[in-house]
Every structure is written in C-alpha cells, then in structure tokens.
C-alpha positions in Angstrom: 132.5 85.8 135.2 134.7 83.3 133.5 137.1 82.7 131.3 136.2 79.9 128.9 138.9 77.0 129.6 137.0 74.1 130.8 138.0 72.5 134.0 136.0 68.9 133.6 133.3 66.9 131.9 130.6 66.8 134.2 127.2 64.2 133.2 124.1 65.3 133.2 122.1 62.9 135.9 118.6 64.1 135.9 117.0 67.1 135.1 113.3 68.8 135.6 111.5 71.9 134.4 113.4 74.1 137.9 116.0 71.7 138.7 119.7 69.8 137.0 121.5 67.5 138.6 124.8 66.7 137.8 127.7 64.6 138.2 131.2 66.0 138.5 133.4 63.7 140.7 136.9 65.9 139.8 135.7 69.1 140.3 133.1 68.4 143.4 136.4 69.1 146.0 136.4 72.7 145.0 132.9 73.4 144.5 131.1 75.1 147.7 127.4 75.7 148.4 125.9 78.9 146.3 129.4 79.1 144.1 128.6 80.0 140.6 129.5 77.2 137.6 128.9 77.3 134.1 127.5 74.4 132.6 127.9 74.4 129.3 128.7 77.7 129.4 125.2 79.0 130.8 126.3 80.4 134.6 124.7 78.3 137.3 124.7 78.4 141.5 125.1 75.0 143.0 121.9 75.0 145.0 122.6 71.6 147.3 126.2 69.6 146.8 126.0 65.9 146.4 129.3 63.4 147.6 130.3 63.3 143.6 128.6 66.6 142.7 125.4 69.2 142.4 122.5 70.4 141.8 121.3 73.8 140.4 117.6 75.2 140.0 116.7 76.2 136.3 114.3 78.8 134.8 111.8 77.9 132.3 114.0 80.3 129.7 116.9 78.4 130.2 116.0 75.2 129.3 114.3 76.7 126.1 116.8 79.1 125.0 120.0 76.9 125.8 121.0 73.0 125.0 120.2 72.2 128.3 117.4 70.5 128.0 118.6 68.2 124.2 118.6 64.4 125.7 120.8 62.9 124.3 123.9 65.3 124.8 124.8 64.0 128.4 127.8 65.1 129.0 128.5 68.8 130.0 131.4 71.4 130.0 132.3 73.2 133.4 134.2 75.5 134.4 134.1 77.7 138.3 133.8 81.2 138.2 137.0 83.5 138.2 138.8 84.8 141.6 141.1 88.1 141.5 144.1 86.9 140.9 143.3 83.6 137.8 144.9 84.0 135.2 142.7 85.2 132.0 143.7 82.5 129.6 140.8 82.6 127.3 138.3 85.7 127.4 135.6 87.1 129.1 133.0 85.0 129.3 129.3 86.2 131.6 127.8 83.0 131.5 124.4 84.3 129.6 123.8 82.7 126.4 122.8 84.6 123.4 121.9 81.8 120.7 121.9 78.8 119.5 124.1 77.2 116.6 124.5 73.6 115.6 128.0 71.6 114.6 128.1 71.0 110.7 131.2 69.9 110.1 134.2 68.4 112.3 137.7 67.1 110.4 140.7 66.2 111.9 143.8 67.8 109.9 147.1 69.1 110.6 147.2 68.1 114.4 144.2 70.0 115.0 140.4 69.5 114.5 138.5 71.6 112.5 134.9 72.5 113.5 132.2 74.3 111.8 129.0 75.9 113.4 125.9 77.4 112.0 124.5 80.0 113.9 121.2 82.4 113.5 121.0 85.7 111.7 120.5 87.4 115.4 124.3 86.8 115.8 126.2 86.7 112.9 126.9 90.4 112.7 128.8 90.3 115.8 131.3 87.3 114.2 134.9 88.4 112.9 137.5 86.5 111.4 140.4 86.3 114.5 137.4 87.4 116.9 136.4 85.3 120.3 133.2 83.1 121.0 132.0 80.9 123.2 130.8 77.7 122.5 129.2 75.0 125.0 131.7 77.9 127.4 134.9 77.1 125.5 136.8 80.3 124.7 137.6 79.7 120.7 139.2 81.5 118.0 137.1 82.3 114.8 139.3 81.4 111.9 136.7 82.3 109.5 133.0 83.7 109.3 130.5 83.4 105.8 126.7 84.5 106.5 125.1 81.9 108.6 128.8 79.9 109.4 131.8 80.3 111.2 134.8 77.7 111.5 137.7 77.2 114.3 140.5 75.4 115.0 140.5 73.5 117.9 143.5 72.0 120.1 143.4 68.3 120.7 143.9 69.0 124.2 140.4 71.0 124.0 138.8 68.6 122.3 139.2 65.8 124.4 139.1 67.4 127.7 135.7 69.2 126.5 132.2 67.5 125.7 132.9 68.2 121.8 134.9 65.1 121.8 131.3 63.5 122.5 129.2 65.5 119.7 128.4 64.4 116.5 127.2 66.1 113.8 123.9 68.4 114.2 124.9 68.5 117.9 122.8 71.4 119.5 125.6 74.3 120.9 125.6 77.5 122.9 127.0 80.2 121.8 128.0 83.6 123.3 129.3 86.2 121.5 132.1 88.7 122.5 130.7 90.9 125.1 133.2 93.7 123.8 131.2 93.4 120.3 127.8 94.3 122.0 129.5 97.4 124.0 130.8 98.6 120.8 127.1 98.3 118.9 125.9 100.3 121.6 128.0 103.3 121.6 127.8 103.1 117.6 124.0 102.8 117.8 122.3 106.7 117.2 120.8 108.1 120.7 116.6 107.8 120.7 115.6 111.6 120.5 113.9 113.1 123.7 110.8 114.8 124.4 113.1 117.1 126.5 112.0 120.0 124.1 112.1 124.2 125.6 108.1 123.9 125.2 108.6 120.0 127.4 111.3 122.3 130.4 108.9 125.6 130.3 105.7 123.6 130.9 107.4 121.8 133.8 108.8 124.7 135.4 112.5 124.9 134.7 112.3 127.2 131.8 111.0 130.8 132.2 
C-alpha cells in the first residue's frame, strides 16, 4: 500500500519482456531485497539491489497495460511502500493500475500548474470533482471532470520533484482510480440471483 507522495525520480536503465532495471541513487539506502516500490505507481518487489539501485521482474500484462514499456519516458516516479505508523499524506494507493490516460494540456498559472488528462470510458464514471486519483502514483486532487477529461492543480513542489516535470504533451500516464469508488459500485451493484430455489435445497437433501 502506499500513499501517493513521491519520494524520487528514479531512470529507467534497461528493460526486457520479465525484467526493469532502474536507477535510483537517493532512495537505494532505504531499499532492501523483496521490499515493495511503486514505479510509476504500478507496485513492484526489488528482485536483486544494484550499488545505485534495482531491479524488478515484470509480467507480460504489465508492460501492456501500464506506461512501462513507452521509450521515450525514462524517468520514473517512486515511492516505498507504507509502514504502521507513516503518515497518510495523500490517499490510498494499491499499486494496481486500472487505465491508461494521456496529458493534453499543461499551463503554468497562478503559482500552480495546471494539467489536463484524457482517460477511457472504462474509468470515467468513477471521476468526481474534489475526488482522488492517481497518476504516474502521485496522489492528485480532481478539480474538475467532463466525459473523457479531468483537470488538476498541481503544486510546484510536485511537479518538479515528480517525472511530470519531464512529460510533454501526449505523454502516456497511469492512472488509478479511488479504491473507495470501486467499493461503493460494488455494494450499489444488484446481487446475481441464485439457483438456491426450495426445488434446488429439496433435491439436495436439506429440504423435506
């Protein structure tokens, strides 16, 4: 679990069909063999530990369902996995992605950069204005949502100490939704009938 406040910038050395390697000289010192890390918000185990940082085996899913695998987007968000005890500064975040949007827009207004995403039809019923995503595993705000776009406000202190300072427009992102969203969809969703029926209990022997 994490929390969606980015510790460093790692870069993304080499990386295969099953394994990533990855440079992260800052945040190497902390890191110990089998500890989870999310890369770009995607929740990773460092497999082996390198001097200036790790590597971590993939699946074939996640290089095709994340950002993972876009070549030219080098540079990579991380952030260790929660202890009892951290604080919660952002929100929950699992570390399993659930789509992918792209950056439309990015201004710079007011002290504060303005970002826009487009994102799927799969997710944008779970997007509220004031509600929390993650994106690249940076815990945002969404200021406002319209069909297939949502827009934050983002920090300068976010945006340089995050890979978005890096991203230009079109940039590939991952995005996960609010897990308290999909929680709420389930209990809201109607229960799938049975085929416990009287006739279904008699025939089996607990009805007489």
């Amino acid at each position: 679990m994490f929390t969606g406040l980015i510790q460093a910038v790692g870069q993304i050395r080499a990386i295969a069909p099953t394994q990533i390697n990855i440079a992260c000289p800052d945040l190497r010192p902390e890191l110990k063999l089998g500890d989870s890390i999310a890369v770009n918000g995607i929740c990773l185990t460092a497999a082996e530990l390198w001097s200036d940082g790790f590597v971590a085996d993939l699946s074939p899913e996640t290089l095709s369902r994340t950002n993972l695998g876009v070549r030219h987007q080098r540079a990579v968000n991380l952030e260790l996995a929660l202890k009892l005890g951290d604080r919660l500064g952002g929100h929950l975040v699992s570390g399993h992605v659930d789509a992918i949007g792209h950056l439309s827009q990015q201004h710079f207004r007011d002290q504060a950069w303005e970002l826009t995403f487009t994102v799927p039809p799969s997710i944008q019923r779970y997007l509220v204005e004031k509600g929390s995503i993650a994106a690249n595993g940076v815990s945002l705000t969404i200021a406002w949502q319209q069909e297939d776009h949502f827009g934050v406000a983002m920090i300068p202190h976010t945006y340089i100490h995050t890979n978005f300072a890096s991203l230009t427009h079109g940039a590939v992102i991952n995005l996960e939704i609010d897990q308290v969203a999909k929680y709420v969809e389930k209990l809201l969703s109607p229960i799938a009938p049975t085929s416990c029926s009287p006739g279904f209990l008699r025939e089996h022997g607990y009805l007489s």
